[in-house]
N, C-alpha and C positions, 0 to 999 in steps of 0.2 A: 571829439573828432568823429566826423560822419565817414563811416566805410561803406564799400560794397564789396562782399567776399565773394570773386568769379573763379570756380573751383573744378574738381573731378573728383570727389572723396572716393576714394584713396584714404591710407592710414594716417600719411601725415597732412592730409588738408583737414581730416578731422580733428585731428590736433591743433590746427591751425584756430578751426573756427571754433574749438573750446575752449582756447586759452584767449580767443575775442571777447567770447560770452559770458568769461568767469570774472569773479565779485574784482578783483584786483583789474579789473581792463577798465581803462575810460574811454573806450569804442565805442561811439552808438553806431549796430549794424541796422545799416539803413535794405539790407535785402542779400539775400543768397542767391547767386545765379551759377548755374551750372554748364558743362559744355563737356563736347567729346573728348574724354583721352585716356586716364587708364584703366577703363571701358566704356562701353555706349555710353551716351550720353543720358539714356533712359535710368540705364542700371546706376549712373554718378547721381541720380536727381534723389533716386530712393533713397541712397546713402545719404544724402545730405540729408532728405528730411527724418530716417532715423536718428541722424546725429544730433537734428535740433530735438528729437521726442524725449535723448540721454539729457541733453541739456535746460530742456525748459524751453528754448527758443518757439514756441509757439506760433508767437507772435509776429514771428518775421517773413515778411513778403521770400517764398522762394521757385525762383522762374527758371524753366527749362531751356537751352538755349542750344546753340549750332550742334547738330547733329554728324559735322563733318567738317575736315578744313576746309577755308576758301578753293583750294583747285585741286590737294593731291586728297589720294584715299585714304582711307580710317586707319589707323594705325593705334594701339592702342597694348597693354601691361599686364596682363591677365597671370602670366610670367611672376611678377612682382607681386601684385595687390592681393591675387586670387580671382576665382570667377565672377563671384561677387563684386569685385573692387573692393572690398572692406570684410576680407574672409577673417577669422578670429574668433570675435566674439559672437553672442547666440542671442539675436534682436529677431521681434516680432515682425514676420512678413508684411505686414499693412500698418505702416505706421499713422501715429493721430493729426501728425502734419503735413496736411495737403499744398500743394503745389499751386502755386496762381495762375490763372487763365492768360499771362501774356508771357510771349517770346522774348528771353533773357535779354536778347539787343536790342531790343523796345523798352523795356523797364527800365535799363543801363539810360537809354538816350532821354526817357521821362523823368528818372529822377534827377538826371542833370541839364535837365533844360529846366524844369522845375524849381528846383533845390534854393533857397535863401542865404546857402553857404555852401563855399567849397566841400567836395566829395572827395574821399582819395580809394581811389580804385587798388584790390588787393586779390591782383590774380594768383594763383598757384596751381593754375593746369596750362593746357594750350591756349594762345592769346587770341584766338575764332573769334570768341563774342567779342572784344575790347579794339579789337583791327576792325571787326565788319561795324560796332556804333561808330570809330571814328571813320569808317567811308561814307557811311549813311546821313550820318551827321556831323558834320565838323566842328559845326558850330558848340560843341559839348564840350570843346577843349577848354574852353576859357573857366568852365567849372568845376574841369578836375582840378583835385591839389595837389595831388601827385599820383603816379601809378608804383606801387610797391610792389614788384612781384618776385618771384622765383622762379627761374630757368635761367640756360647756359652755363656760361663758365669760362674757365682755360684748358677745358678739355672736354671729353666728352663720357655718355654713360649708357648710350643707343648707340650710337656709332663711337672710332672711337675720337672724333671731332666733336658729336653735336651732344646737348642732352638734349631727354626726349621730350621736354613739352616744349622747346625749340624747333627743334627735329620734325615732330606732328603737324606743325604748320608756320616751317617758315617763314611765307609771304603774310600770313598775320603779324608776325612778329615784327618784321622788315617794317610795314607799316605802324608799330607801334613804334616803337624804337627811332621811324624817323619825323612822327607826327612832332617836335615839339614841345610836349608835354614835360614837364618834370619825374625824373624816375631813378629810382632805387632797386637795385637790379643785385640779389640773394643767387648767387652763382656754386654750383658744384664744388669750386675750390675752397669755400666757407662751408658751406652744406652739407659736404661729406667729412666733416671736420665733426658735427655734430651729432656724435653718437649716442643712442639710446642703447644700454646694455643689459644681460640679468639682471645685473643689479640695482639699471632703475626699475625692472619689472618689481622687483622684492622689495621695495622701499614703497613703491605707488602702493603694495597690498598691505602697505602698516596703514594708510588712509584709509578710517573709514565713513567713506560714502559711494554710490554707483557709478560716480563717472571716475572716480580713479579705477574701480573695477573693471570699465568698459575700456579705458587705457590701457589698462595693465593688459587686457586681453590680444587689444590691437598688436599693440609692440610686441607682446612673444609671439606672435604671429609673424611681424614683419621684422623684429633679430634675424629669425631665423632665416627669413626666406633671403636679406641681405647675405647669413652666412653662407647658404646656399651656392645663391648666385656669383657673391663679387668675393667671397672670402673673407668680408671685412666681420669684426668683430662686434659690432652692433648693427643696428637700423639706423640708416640718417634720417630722421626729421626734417628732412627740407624746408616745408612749408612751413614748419610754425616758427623759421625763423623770420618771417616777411610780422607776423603778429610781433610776434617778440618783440621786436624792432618799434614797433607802433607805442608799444608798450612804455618800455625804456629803451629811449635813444641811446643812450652809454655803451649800451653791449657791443652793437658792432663799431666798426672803425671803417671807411669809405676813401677811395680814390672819386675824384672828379675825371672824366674820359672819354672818351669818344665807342659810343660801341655799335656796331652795322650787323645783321645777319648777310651769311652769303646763302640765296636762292639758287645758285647754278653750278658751284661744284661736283664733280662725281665723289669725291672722296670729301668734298667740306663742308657738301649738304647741310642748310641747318648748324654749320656754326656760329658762336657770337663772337666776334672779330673787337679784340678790347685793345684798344691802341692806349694802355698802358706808361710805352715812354714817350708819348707825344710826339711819334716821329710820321706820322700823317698832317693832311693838309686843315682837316676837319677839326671845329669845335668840340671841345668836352660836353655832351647830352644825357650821360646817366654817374650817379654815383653809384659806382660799383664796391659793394661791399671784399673788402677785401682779409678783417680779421674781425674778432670778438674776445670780450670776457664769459669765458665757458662758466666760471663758476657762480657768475650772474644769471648766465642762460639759464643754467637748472635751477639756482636758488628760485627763479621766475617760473619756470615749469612745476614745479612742486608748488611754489604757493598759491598759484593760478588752481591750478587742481584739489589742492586742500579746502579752497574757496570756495565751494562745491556744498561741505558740510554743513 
């Protein structure tokens, strides 16, 4: 399966896109794109490319993309992530993989006007790049094969309606959401189900190789700053449940739905509107992930990561 990973690394997009890139994925990552959310969009690009230098990924196209949402301003997690967006562990300031000379929503609309086979787009930050290819280009729709992402929910984790890479932009989303497209949509009420604890920190340091080290490092960085902030008992992993999922389909469990963003509330800003018991007038447009097997997720976290050695 051909992906493009459209990210903000962040702890668990790095996650995400190591458990893409590990011996047990049958993902071929067709490019990394980046875009504004839980920092600049500059400082999400670096992150990414030192995630591919822990990884190996070398080789893979990775493009810099929207700098901002389509109409409101930057908003962004520094709170959460750290300054860095990927505060933790201790990586070389200049990393070996450089950045490609074209803008993320141009590489997104070339590889899918391009492509020989369906693409399935695999966002896990704010939807900027993947709303601005499908205004620029429509015609790209008929080449995705689906959009897997993570954000929303049935609640919120920015406000306390929206989560925040809904939240950060909206009227991207709004246009994702009603392009069409087939979609799988990894929402807060799964996502904060998926705790990473001490104890997976102490279990990743019985593996030995570097990228469970640079894991082990991420998460007790961001346990804690979860404990901090929400009280919750571990770090949710959001994002690597959209790979996960890519991975083995068994894990999670899905409703078929109807899901809208609202752009214009004062209080509902940025929520995902999941008409649930089908008492709206609208088609079902995303499968909304609604349970999982936890004990598959980690067995898949761990062996994803062991695959490394």
């Amino acid at each position: 399966m051909r992906v493009i990973l459209d990210c903000d690394p962040g702890h668990d997009d790095a996650i995400a896109i190591i458990l893409a890139a590990s011996k047990i994925s049958p993902l071929e990552i067709v490019g990394i794109t980046t875009v504004s959310g839980n920092v600049s969009v500059e400082k999400n690009t670096l992150n990414a490319l030192k995630i591919c230098d822990v990884v190996g990924l070398t080789d893979v196209p990775v493009a810099q993309g929207m700098p901002r949402p389509m109409y409101r301003e930057v908003k962004s997690a520094e709170a959460i992530h750290g300054e860095t967006g990927l505060d933790g562990p201790d990586l070389p300031e200049n990393p070996h993989t450089k950045q490609i000379d074209q803008h993320a929503v141009d590489f997104i609309i070339e590889q899918l006007t391009h492509t020989t086979e369906p693409i399935t787009l695999v966002p896990t930050g704010p939807l900027t790049n993947i709303g601005m290819a499908l205004v620029k280009e429509p015609a790209i729709k008929k080449n995705i094969k689906e959009i897997v992402l993570m954000g929303g929910g049935t609640y919120g984790n920015w406000t306390p309606a929206a989560e925040f890479n809904i939240y950060v932009d909206p009227e991207a989303a709004k246009t994702v959401f009603n392009s069409g497209v087939p979609i799988k949509m990894f929402g807060l009420n799964v996502t904060h189900t998926v705790l990473a604890t001490d104890e997976t920190v102490n279990d990743l340091k019985q593996i030995d190789n570097p990228v469970a080290a640079f894991v082990s490092e991420l998460l007790a960085f961001f346990i804690q700053s979860y404990k901090d902030h929400f009280d919750f008992p571990g770090g949710a992993v959001h994002d690597a449940c959209t790979v996960a999922h890519l991975i083995d389909p068994s894990i999670f469990t899905f409703e078929h739905v109807h899901v809208d963003v609202e752009t214009k509330g004062d209080l509902t800003y940025g929520m995902t509107i999941i008409d649930r018991l089908g008492v709206g007038e609208n088609e079902p447009n995303v499968h909304f992930a609604s349970g999982l097997d936890h004990e598959k997720f980690w067995s898949l976290f761990r062996n994803a990561i062991a695959s490394y050695s």
